[in-house]
N, C-alpha and C positions, 0 to 999 in steps of 0.2 A: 414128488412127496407133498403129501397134504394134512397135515399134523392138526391143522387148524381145531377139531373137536375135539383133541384130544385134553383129558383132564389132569389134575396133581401128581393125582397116585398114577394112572398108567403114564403119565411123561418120566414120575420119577422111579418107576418099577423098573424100569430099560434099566436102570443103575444096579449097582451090586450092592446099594446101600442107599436104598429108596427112602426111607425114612430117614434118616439122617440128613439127606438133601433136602429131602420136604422141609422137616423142621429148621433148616438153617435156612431155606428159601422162605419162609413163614417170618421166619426171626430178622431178617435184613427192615434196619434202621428208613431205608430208602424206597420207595414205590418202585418198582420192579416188573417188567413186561418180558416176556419170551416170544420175538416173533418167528413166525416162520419165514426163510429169506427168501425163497420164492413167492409167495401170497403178499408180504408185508402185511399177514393179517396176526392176531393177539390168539396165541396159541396158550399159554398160559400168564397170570399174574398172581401178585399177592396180595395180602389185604389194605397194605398200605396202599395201592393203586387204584383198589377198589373205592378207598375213601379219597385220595387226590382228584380220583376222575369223577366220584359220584355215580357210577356205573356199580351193580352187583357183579361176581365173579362173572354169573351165566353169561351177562351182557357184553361186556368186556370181552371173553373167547369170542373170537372172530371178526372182530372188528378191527376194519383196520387203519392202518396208521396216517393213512388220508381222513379218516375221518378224525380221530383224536387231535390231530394238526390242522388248525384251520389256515395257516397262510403256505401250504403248499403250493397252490394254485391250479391253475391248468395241467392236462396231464400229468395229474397226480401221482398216478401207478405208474407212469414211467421216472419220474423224480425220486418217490419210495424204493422202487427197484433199483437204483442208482445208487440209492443210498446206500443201502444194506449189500448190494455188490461190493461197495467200496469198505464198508466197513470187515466183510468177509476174506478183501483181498491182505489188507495191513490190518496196523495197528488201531485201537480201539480210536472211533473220533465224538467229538462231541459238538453238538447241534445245538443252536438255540429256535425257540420255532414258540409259534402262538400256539398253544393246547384249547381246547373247547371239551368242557366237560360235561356230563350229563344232561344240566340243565339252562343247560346253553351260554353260560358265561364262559368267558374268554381270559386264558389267565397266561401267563409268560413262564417258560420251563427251558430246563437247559435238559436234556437227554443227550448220556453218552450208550452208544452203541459199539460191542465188541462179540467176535465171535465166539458160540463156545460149542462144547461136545456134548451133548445129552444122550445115554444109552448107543453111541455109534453113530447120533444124526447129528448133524450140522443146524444150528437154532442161530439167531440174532439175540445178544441181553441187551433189553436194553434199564437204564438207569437213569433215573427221571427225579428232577428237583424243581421244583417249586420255585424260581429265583424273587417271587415275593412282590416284583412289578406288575402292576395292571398294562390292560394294552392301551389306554387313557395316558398314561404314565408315561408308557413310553412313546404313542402319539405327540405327547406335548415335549418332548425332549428331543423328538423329530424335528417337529416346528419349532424350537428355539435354537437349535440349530442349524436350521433353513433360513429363519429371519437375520439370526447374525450373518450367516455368508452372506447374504442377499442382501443386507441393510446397505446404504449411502451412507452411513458414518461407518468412520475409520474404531475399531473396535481391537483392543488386545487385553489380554490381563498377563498378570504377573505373580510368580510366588513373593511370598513376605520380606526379601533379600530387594525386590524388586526386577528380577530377571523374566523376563516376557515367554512366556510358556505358549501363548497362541496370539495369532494376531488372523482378521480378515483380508476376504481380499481387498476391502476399502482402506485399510490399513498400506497394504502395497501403489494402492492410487493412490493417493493420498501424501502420502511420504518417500514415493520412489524406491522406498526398499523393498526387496523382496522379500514376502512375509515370513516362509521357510529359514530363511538365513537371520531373519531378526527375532528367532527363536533361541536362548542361550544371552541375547546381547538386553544390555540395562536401555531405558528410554530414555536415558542420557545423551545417547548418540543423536537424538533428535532438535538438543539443546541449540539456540541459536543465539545465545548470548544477553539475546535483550531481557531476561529476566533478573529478578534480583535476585542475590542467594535471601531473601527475607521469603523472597515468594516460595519457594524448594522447603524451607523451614517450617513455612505454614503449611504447606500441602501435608510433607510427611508428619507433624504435628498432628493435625485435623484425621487421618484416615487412621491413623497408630490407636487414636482412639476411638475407631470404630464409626466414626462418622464421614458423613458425604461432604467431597472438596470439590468445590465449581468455580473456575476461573477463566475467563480468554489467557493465553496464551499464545505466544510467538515460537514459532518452530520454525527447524531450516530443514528441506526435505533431501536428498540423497545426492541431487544437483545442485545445492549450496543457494537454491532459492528458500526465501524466506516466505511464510505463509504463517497467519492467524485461523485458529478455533478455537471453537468454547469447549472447554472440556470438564467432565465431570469424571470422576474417580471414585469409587465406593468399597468399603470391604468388604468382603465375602469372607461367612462366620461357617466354621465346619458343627458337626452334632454336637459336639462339644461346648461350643460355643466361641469356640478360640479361633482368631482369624486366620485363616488358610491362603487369603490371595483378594489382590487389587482388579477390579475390572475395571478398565478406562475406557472411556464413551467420547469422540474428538467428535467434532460438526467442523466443518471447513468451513470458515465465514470470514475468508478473504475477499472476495467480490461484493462480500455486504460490508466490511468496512472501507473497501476502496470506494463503494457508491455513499458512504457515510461523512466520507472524507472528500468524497467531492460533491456531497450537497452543503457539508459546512463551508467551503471553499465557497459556492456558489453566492449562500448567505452571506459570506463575508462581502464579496463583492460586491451584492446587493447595498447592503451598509454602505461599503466605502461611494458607491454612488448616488445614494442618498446623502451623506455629507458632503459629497462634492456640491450636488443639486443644490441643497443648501445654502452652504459656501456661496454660489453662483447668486442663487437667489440673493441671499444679502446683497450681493455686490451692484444688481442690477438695481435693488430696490435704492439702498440708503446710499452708496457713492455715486451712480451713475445720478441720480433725482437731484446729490448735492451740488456734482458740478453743474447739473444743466441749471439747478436757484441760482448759480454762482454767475455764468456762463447772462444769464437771461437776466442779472440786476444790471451786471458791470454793461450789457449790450441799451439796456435803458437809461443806464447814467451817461452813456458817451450818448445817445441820442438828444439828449435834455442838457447836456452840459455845453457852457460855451467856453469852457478853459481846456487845456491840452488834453488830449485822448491815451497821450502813448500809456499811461498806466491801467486805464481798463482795458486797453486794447492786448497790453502783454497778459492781465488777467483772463482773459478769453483765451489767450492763444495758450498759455499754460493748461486750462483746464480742456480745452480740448487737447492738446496731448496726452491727460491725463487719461481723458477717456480715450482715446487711440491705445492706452499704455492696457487699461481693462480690457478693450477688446481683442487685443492681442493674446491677454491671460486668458481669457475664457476661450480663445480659440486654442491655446497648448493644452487647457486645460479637455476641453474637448478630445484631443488627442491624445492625452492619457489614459483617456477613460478608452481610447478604441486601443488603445495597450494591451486591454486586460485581453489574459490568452493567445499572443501573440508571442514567436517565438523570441526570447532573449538571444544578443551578441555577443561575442568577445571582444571588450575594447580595452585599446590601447592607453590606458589609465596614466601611466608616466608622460606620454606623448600630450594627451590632451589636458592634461594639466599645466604642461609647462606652455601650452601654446596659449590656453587662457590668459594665463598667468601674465605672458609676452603681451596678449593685448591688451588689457588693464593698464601694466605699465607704461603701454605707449597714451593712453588714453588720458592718463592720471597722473601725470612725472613726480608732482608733489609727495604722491604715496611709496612709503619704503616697502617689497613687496619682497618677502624671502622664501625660496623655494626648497623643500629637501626631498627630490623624489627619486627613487632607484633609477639606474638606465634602462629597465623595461620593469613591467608588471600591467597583467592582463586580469580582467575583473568581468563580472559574464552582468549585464544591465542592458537596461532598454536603450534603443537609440536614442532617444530625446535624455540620455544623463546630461549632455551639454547643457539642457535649460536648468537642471538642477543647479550646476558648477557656475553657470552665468548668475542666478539667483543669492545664493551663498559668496561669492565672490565683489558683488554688488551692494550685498547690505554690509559688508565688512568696509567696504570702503564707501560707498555715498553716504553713508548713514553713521562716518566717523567726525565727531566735533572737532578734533584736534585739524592745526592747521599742515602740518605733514602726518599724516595715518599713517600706522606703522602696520601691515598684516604677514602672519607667517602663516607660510601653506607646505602640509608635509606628508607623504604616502607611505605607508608603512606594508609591506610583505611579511610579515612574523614565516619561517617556513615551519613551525607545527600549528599554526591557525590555517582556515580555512577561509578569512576572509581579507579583504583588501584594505586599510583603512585609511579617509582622507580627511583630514584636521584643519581646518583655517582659525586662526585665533587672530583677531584684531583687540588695538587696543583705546574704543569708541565707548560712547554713554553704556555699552550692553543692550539686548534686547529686551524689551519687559517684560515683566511676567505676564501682563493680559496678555500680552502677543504670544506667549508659548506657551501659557494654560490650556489652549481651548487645543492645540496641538495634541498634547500630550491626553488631553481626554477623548481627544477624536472628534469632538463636534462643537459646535458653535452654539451660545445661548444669547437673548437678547443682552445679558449682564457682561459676558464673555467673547467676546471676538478678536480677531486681530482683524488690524488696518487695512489690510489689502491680501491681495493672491501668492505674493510673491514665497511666501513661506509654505504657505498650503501648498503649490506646485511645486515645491521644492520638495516635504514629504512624498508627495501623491507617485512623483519620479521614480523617489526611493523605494518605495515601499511595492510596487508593480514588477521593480529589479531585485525584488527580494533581498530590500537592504532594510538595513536602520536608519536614523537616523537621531542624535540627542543634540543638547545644548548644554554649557557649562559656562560658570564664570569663569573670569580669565584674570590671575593676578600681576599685577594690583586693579585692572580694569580692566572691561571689555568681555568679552563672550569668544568661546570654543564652540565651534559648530562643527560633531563627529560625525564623517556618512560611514557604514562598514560595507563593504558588495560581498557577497562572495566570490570566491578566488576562480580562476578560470585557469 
């Protein structure tokens, strides 16, 4: 059968009521195509057709539906044949397809195709709408969602309630969940505690009114690992104007704040060995130069003198121990500095306290020495804590006026703290403030130093084992010198 030339009147003359069909096929609200199912060519239209396609009637008969469709593709005529088979076999189906109309623009149409009887022959209707989108239109609605799947950032939105209606696949990297099932669930579940509820306030605050919320953030991903992104949130306004939904936009920049965090670390460390330097420096300039004027008058006066020696001669031998005593310091101190980075111990904190303790005492009999330490407690510090405790336990008692010093030393385990802490309180002149100013500032000024190393190395200890370390009076007299470790 080839119907294709056939015009209005002889398609609707087949009928017992040709005219009546015409005018109601004339009169249909919708552009209207009659093909033939074998050809899939345009056997009849109406006028609305003729104006959707921009084709006259004449043009329109015979052309066919490969041609009015432009993303058919390659064999064409066997796809059209397919089509209209299928719509011949059930019920009526509808197609969306790119239309190309007369002159040559490209426009987006939904056509439903269903069989019908004309005069005893079997036809294709088909029923064609305008869906109103360009192919531009729906190109870029292609690529925007080609770029989201395909984007590195973790990508979902949300209806207004806040429940995640789509998420990407960087979403599932990203946070371990699978995107499909984190479909229905709130982005709560991604909460990792460290937020404040101040922060959750501002967010929903800032976007409720229509505006863009950008924060880093701390999430936990499906395996209970924590991870930072920057994330930005914005709302999505419908025609209306009234918001329809949240689109959240995450950047993973966990590796850029661990490399953040350990270029500050690095910096620190810098610092802290530039005040070591420092520190040292003084030490070589103004004590080491003092004892040797000291060292080098007392060696000229015993040369010139003819009365007894023994007193410039104990002066020499004093100030070279002293300097034995600096180069000692500046050698521990050296080895502090090759601390940094190095792995931390567990030490036996009750143990080596109390054995200090033991040998002071035996050193010192005059000095009253009280101890109060648990039978075990483990604190995670550098090997060299023993020069710290030798330090601290030294200035409490050589450096006490009284003629029996009295010092209490005591360890404390708290079990809901995390750290160790070790107290020595003596009850001596106190340490001065020059001497703990320049401490607690972290560096040395020509106006501000302390006397010697012993305290510096005593910090430098602490502070490498990732402790603290303060100072306090002590009543009625004397000084508290707190170290804290963390707990092991």
């Amino acid at each position: 059968m080839d119907n294709t030339q056939s015009g209005t009147d002889e398609l609707f003359e087949r009928t017992t009521q040709g005219d009546v069909y015409r005018e109601l096929f004339e009169a249909l609200p919708d552009p209207v195509l009659v093909f033939d199912p074998e050809t899939g060519r345009v056997v009849e239209c109406n006028a609305q057709a003729t104006t959707l396609f921009g084709y006259s009637r004449a043009e329109l008969r015979g052309t066919s539906i490969a041609t009015l469709s432009s993303d058919l593709g390659a064999h064409s005529r066997d796809r059209a044949t397919d089509v209209f088979k299928r719509a011949t076999d059930g019920q009526p189906i509808t197609l969306r397809r790119q239309a190309t109309a007369g002159d040559g623009s490209v426009f987006w149409a939904a056509i439903t195709l269903q069989a019908t009887d004309i005069g005893g022959e079997e036809y294709v209707l088909g029923t064609v709408r305008d869906t109103g989108e360009t192919v531009k239109e729906e190109a870029d609605i292609r690529a925007f969602k080609t770029a989201v799947e395909n984007a590195g950032h973790s990508i979902y939105w949300t209806d207004t309630d806040g429940t995640i209606q789509y998420a990407n696949p960087a979403f599932e990297e990203i946070t371990g969940y699978d995107r499909t099932e984190a479909v229905g669930r709130n982005p709560r579940m991604l909460q990792s505690g460290e937020m404040s509820d101040s922060y959750y306030e501002e967010l929903w605050e800032t976007i409720l009114a229509g505006e863009t919320f950008q924060r880093e953030v701390v999430n936990e991903s499906a395996e209970g690992e924590r991870f930072v992104v920057s994330q930005t949130i914005a709302p999505i306004e419908g025609p209306a104007g009234d918001i329809e939904r949240f689109v959240a936009v995450n950047s993973d920049i966990t590796e850029r704040k661990r490399h953040e965090e350990k270029l500050e670390a690095e910096k620190e460390h810098v610092e802290q060995l530039h005040q070591r330097l420092s520190v040292m420096n003084r030490i070589l300039r103004h004590d080491i130069r003092s004892s040797v004027n000291i060292i080098k008058g007392n060696a000229e006066l015993a040369r010139s003198s003819t009365q007894k020696l023994e007193s410039a001669l104990e002066t020499v031998i004093d100030e070279s121990d002293r300097l034995r005593r600096i180069a000692e310091s500046v050698r521990h101190i050296e080895s502090a500095i090759d601390d940094h980075g190095s792995e931390k111990n567990v030490i036996d904190v009750a143990t080596r306290v109390k054995t200090k303790v033991m040998g002071f005492k035996n050193e010192y009999p005059d000095t009253t020495i009280s101890v109060s330490v648990p039978d075990s407690v483990t604190a995670s510090a550098r090997e060299r804590f023993d020069l710290a405790l030798d330090h601290v336990l030294s200035n409490a008692v050589k450096h006490n006026d009284r003629d029996s010093p009295t010092v209490e030393v005591t360890v404390t385990d708290p079990p809901e703290s995390e750290t160790v802490e070790i107290t020595v309180a003596d009850d001596g002149p106190g340490i001065p403030d020059a001497e703990i100013d320049p401490l607690e500032a972290g560096r040395e000024t020509p106006l501000a130093h302390s006397s010697g190393l012993g305290l510096w190395l005593t910090q430098w200890i602490v502070t490498v084992s990732d402790g603290t370390i303060s100072f306090e009076e002590n009543d009625p007299r004397g000084t508290i010198v707190r170290i804290e470790l963390p707990s092991a």
